[in-house]
N, C-alpha and C positions, 0 to 999 in steps of 0.2 A: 398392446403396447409393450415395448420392450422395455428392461428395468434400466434402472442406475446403479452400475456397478463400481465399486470402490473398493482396491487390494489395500492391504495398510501391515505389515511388518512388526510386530514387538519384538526392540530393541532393547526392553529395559534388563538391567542387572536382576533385580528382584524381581519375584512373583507379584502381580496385580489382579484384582479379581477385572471379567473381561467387560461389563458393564462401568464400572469407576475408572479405568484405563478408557474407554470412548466416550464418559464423559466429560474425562479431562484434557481431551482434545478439542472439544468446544467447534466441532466440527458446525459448519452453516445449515449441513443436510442431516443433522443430530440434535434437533434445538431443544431437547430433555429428556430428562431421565425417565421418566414414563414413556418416552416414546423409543429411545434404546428398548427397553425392556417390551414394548410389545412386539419390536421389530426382531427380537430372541423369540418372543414366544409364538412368534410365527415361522420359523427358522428361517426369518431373513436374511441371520444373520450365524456367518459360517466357520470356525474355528478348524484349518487345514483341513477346508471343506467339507466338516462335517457340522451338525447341528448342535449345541451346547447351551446348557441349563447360562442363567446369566451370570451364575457364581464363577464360572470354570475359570481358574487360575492360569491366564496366561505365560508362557516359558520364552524367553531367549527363544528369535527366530519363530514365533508361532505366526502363521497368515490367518489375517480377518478380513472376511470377505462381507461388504455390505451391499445388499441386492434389494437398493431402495426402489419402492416405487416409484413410478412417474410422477414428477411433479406437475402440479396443476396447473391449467392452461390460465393465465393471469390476466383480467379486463382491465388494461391500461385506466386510472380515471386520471385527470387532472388536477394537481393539488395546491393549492397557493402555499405557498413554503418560498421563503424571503429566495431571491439570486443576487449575487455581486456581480453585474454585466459587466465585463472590464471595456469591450468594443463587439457593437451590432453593424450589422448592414444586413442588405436585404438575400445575402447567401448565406452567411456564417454569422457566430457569437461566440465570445471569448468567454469563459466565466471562470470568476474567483469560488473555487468550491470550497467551503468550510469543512472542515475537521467532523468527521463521523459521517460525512453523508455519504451512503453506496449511490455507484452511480448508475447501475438497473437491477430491475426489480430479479429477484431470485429465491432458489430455496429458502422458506424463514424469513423471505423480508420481499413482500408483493405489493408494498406499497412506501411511500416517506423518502424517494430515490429522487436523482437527478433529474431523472427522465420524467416522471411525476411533476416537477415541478418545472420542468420545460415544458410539459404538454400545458401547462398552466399557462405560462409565459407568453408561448409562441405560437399555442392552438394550433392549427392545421400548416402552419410556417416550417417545419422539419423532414426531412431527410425520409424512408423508411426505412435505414439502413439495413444493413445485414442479417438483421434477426428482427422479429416482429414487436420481439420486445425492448428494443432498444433505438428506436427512431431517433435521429438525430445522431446517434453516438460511434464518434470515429474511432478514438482511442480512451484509456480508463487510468483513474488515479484509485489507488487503495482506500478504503475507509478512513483511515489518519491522516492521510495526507493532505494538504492545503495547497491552494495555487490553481494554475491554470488549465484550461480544458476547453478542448474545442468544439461547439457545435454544429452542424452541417442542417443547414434550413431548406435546401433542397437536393435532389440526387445526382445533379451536375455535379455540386460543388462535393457531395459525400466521396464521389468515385475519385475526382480529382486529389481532392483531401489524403484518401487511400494510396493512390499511386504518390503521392508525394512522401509519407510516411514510407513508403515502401524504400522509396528511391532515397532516405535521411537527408531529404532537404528543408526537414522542418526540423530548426536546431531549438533544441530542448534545455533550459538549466535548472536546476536546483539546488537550492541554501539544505543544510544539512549539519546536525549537530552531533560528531561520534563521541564516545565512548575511549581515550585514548588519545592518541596523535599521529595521526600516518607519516609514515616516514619510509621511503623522502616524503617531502609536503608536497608534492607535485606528478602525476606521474598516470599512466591509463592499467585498469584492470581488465582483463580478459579472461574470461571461463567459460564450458557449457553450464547449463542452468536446465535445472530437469525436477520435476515434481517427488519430493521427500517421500520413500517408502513408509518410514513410520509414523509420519504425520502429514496428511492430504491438505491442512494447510501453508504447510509451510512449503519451501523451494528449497535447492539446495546447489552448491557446486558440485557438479560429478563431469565424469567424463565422454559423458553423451548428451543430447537434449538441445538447445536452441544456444548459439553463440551470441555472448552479451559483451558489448565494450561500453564501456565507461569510464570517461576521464575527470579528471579532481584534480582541487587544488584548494591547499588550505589560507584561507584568507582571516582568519584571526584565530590565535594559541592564547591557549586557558592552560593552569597546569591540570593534566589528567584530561582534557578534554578540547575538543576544537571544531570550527565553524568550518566548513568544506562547501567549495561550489563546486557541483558536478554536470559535467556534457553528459549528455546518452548519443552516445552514438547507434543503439538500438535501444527497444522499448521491451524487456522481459516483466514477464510476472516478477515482480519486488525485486526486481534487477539493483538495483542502490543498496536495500536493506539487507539482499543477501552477500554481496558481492563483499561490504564491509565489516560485515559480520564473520565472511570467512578469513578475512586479514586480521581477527580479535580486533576491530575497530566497531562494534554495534552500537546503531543507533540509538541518543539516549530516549529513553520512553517507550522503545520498540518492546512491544509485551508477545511479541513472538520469533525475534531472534536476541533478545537481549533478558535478563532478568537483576532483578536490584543486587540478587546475589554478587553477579558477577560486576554493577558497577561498585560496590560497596567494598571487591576486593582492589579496588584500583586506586582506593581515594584512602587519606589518613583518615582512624578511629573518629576524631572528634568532628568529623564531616557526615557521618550516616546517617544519624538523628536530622538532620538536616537535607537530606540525599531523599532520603524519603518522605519526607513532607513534599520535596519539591514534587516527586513522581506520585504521590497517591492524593496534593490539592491542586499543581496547578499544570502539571506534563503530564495529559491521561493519555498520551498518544505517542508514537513516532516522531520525534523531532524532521521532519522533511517537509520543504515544502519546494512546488514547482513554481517557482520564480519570475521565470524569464522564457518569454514565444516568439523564434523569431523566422519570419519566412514570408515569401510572397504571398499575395493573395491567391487562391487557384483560379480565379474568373478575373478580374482585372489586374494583374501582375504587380497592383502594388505592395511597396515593401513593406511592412509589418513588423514592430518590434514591442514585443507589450509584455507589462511587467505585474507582477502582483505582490500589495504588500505583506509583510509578515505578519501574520496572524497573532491579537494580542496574548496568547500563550508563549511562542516560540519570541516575542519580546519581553515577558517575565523571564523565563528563563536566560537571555543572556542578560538581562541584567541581574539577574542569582548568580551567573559565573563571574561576571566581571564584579560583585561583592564582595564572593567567597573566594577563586579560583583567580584574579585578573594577575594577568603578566604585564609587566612595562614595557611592551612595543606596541607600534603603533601597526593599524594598517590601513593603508590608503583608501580601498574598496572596500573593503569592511564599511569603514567610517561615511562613504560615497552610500553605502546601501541604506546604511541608517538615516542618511542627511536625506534621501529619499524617500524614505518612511514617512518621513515627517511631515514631507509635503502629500503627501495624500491622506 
């Protein structure tokens, strides 16, 4: 079997010893510090290709090469773990996914996923999609993220599904909470998006890799902070998260393009003490969520417009800004999404 290989860049200023630099990466295919350290003492693991004790002080510009084993082949079970079905029929399924749940099984997590509790759900009712470990699953929402996601229950409707994604005529929104205030309040970003040399989870804007647009528009101002609906008009890895984060607008709660440091230099002194209660009791996430599905059916061509409400975190927290942070204008959709919340 061939390995898994993974190139990763230290960029930092200072010296790091090369094991506490990959644990602090918190990498999915690194899930501890004993297991760093035996993946060194087998010289899996390569410092500008060569083999190194786990002390070795990495420098500015050193390459670490990680030549993981294969991961293990995963027996799909089926797990009752709660679903929000937002809309079924007998090709597709809408689901409201909660916050923290991965949506297939992978390195460090072969079980407690989407797909796990689809196979529960919908038993022999799904898709085989694309990969064997991912029946049903057309497109992916990150760990944090909240909202909608679409199931494919058989392989008409998957391939359908596909070519429609392909073709962006499945329009996508998302509610979203930066860090800042974009400005203008309106308006589409565009970049390549290409996977970060010095850290494998993260994404980055560079000048090569998959072309991502994204359009936005802010629909309620806090000072220091604001509520954003975003279109995709393509679907990137953390397309949203990174995209806003390279405009210094990052999402608040984001713990991999945002850190308190940096919201805490954007707000007044007497607001931190309180910044950080909100992010380490009741924002342990990414403020995003995917909102709004709207598209035909791919089997009977009805229309489809389906919505998902805000998750009771990301409704503490605007009502923590509008406390601490609220401005005196009003805003019509704003107030239209909440008056909607409420009925569901």
């Amino acid at each position: 079997m061939t390995k898994h290989k993974i190139k990763i860049v230290y960029q930092g200023d200072e010296s790091i010893r090369l094991d506490k630099h990959l644990a602090n990466l918190r990498l999915q295919e690194l899930p501890s510090r004993s297991f760093i350290e035996s993946l060194i003492a087998e010289d899996r693991i390569l410092v500008n290709n060569i083999p190194v004790k786990k002390s070795y002080p990495l420098s500015l510009g050193d390459e670490i090469t990680l030549n993981l084993p294969p991961p293990p082949d995963y027996v799909l079970k089926p797990q009752d773990i709660p679903l929000d079905v937002v809309y079924e029929d007998e090709d597709l399924a809408v689901i409201n996914k909660a916050a923290g749940m991965i949506v297939h099984p992978g390195h460090g997590n072969p079980d407690g996923t989407l797909v796990n509790a689809i196979l529960h759900r919908f038993t022999d009712h799904l898709s085989s999609g694309r990969d064997p470990n991912r029946p049903g699953i057309v497109h992916r929402l990150d760990r944090g993220t909240t909202g909608l996601i679409i199931i494919a229950k058989n392989d008409l409707t998957q391939v359908a599904l596909n070519h429609m994604f392909a073709k962006r005529e499945i329009k996508k929104t998302y509610l979203a909470i930066t860090t800042g205030i974009p400005d203008p309040p309106e308006g589409t970003m565009e970049c390549y998006i290409s996977r970060s040399l010095s850290n494998p989870r993260q994404m980055c804007v560079s000048d090569h890799g998959k072309w991502a647009v994204s359009h936005y528009k802010v629909i309620k101002y806090y000072h220091y902070f604001a509520v954003v609906k975003v279109m995709l008009e393509t679907g990137r890895m953390h397309q949203i998260r990174v995209q806003f984060a390279a405009h210094h607008l990052p999402l608040l709660g984001d713990l991999l393009y945002n850190t308190r440091r940096y919201v805490h230099s954007t707000i007044p002194q007497n607001m931190k003490r309180k910044t950080t209660e909100l992010l380490t009791t009741h924002l342990l996430r990414q403020a995003l969520h995917a909102w709004r599905l709207e598209f035909n059916h791919p089997i009977s061509g009805k229309p489809l417009d389906l919505f998902a409400p805000l998750p009771d975190d990301l409704l503490y927290t605007l009502d923590w800004l509008q406390r601490y942070f609220a401005i005196d204008t009003d805003s019509r959709l704003f107030n239209l999404i909440l008056e909607e919340n409420r009925k569901w």
